[in-house]
C-alpha positions in Angstrom: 40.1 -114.7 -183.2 37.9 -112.5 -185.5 35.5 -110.2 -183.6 31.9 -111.1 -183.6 30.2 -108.4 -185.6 27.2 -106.9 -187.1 28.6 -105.8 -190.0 27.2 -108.9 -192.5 23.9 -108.6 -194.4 21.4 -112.1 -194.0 23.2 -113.6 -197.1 26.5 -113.8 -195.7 27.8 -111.6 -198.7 28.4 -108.7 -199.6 25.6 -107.2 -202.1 24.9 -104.0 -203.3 26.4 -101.2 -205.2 29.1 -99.6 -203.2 28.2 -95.8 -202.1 32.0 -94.8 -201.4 35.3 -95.7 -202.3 35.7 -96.6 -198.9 33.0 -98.9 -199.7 34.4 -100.5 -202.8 37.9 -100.9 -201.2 36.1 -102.5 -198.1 34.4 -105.1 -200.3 37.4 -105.9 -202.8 39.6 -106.7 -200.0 37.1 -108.3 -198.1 36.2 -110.6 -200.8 39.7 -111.1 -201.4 40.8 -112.2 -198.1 37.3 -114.8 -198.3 38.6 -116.3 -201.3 42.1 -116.9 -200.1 43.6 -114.9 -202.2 44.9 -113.0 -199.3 46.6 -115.2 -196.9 46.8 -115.0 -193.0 50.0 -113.4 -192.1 50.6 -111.9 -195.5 51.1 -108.0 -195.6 48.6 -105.9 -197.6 50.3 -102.9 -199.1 48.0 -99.9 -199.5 49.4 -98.4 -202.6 49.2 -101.7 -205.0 45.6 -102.2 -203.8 44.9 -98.2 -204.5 46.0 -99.2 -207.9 44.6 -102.1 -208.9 41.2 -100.0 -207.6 41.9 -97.0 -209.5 41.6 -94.8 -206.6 43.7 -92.9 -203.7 45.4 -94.7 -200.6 43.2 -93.1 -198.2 39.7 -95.2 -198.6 41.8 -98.1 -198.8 43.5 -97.1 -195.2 40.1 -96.2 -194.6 38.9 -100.1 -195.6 41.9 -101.6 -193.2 40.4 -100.1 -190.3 36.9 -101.4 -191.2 38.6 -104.5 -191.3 40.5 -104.0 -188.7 37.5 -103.6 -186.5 36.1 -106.7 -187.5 39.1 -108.6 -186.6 40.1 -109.8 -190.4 42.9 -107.4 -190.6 45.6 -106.3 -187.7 47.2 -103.0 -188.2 51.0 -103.0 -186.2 53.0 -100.0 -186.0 56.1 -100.1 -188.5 54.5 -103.7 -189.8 51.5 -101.9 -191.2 48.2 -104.3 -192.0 48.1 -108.0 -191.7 45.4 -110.4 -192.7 44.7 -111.7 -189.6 44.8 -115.7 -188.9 43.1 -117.8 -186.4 45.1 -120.5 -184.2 43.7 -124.2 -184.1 42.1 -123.3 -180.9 40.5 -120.6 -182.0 38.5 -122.3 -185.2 37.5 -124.8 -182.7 35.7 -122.6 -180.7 34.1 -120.9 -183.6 32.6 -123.8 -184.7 31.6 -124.3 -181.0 29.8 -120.7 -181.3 28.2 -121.4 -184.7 27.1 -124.6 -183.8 25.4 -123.0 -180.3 24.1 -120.0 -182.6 22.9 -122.1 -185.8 21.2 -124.7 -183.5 19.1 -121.4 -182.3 18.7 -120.1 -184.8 16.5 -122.9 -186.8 14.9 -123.2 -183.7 13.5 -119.6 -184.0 13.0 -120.4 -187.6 10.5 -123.5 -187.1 7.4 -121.5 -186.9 8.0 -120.0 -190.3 9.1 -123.6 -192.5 5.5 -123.7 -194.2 5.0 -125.4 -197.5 6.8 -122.3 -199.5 10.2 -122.6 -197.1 10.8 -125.9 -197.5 10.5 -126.2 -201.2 12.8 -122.9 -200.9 15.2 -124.8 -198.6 15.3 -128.3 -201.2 16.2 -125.6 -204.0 19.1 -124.8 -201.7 20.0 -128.6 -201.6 19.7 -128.7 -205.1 21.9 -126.1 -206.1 24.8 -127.3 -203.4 24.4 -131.2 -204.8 24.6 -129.1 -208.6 27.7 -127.5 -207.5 29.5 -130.7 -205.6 29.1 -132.8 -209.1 30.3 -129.9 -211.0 33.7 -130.2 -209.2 32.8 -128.4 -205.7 34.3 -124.6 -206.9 31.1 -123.0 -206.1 29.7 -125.3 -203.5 31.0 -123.4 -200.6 29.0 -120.5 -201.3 25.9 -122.4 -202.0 26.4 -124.1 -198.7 26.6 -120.6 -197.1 23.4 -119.6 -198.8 21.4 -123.0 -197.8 22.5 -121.5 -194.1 21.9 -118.6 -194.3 18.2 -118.9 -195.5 17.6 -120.9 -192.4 19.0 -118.5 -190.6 16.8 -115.4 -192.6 13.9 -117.4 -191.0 14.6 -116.6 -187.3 13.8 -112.7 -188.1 16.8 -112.0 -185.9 19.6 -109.3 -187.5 21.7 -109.5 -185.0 22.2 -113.2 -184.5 22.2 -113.6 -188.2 25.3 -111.4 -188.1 26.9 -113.0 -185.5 26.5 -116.0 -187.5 27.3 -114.3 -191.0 30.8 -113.3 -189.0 31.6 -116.8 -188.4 31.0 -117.9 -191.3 33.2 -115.4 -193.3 35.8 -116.0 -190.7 36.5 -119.7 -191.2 35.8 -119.4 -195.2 39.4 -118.9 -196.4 40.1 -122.2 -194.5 37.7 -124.0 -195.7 37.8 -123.0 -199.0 41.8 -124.8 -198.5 40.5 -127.8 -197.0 37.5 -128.4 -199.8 40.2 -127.6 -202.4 42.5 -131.0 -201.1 40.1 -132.8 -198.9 36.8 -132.7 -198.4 34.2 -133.8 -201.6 31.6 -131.6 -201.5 28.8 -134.2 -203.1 29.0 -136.0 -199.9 29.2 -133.4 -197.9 25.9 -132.3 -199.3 24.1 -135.5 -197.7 24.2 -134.0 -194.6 22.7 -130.9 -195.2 19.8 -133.5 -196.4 19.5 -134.1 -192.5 18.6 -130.7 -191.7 15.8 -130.8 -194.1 14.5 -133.8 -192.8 14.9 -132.2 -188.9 13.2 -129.4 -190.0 10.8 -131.6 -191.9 9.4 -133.2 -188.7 8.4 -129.8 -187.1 9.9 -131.1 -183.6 11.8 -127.9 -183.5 14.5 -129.4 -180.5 15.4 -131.8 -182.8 15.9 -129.7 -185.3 18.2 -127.5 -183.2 20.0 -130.7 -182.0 20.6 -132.1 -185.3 22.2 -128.3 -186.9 24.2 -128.0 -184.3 26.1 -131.5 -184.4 26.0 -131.0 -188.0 28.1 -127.8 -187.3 30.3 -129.1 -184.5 31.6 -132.2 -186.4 32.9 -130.0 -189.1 35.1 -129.1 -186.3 37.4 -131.8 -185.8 38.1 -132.8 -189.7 39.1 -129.3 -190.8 41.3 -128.7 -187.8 43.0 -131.9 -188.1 43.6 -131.0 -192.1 45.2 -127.5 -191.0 47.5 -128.5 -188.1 49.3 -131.4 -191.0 49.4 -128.7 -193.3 50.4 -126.2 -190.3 48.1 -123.6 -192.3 46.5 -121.9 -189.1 48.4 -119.3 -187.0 50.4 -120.5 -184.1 49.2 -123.8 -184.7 50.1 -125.9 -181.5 50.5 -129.8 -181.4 48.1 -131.2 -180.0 43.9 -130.3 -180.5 41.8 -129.8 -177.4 40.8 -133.1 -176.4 37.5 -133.1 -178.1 39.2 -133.0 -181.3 41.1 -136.0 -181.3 40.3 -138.9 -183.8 
């Protein structure tokens, strides 16, 4: 499973002007491996991506172990970097930690969900109910951002990276399973039930309803992967909670 880490900014992107190459090789692949274009298992060569970047091998070897230390990337001897892939165990239990983490994190954020935040947070709605009757390309990233605004709101960095991590983990996998599966204009109704937890000011409720919200993403998406037998070492069976 991906390492938990702080490396993530609030938006669960990556902004900003790179400084370095090593910078600018770090984003490009990250992005690419978020967007799927990149798949688990598949070998990334360090001269075609020096190329298409314009620039030497070494910030790109540089940008591996980056990734490597993040747990996106595995670098083998004589097999050289792998994008790293998750079993269906594993994206259980990272929805398990996101929903555990997400739940506390709008519960940190209640204090702050004045008048301002909340006509923030139905922009954020907006934009995501936008994108799912466009055709759902960009709704996954306008359902990161409606999260991570809550999660801006608990004024804590390092949980919001922890969460940020998770996030960008699972993405390429869901970004398959919105692409056949899920519709992403119904999907939005149930961000609508945060609002409204968070619209109550009860802030246990609120932490009660994100993190079911999270957790019964769970189930679906690894159900989707193990027919399509798109996640790593995917066994037969899902825990027990899983099952339909």
């Amino acid at each position: 499973m991906p390492a938990i880490c702080g490396g993530y900014t609030m938006s669960f992107a990556s902004k900003g002007m790179a400084a370095t190459a090593q910078d600018e090789a770090y984003r490009a692949l990250l992005q690419d491996i978020r967007s799927g274009r990149y798949q688990p298992g598949e070998r990334l060569i360090p001269e075609t991506i020096a190329r298409e970047l314009a620039m030497s091998r070494m910030p790109v070897r540089e940008a591996f172990q980056r990734l490597a230390n993040e747990g996106l990337v595995l670098i083998r001897p004589n097999r050289g970097c792998i994008v790293s892939g998750m079993t269906i165990e594993e994206i259980y239990e990272l929805f398990e930690i996101r929903s555990v983490l997400e739940g506390l994190a709008v519960r940190l954020a209640m204090p702050r969900f004045d008048a301002a935040a909340l006509a923030e947070l139905d922009d954020h709605v907006a934009r995501m109910h936008r994108a799912g009757a466009a055709g759902g390309a960009d709704w996954l990233g306008r359902h990161q951002e409606f999260h991570a605004y809550i999660c801006s709101l608990s004024r804590r960095p390092k949980l919001i990276a922890q969460i940020a991590a998770l996030h960008i983990a699972v993405e390429p996998y869901m970004r398959v399973w919105l692409h056949h599966v899920a519709q992403p204009a119904h999907a939005t109704e149930r961000q609508d039930e945060i609002v409204e937890a968070i619209r109550t000011g009860d802030a246990e409720h609120a932490e009660a309803v994100m993190s079911d919200h999270v957790l019964r993403t769970a189930p679906r998406l690894a159900e989707f992967l193990r027919k399509r037998g798109q996640a790593a070492g995917v066994s037969s069976t899902l825990p027990a909670s899983t099952q339909p």
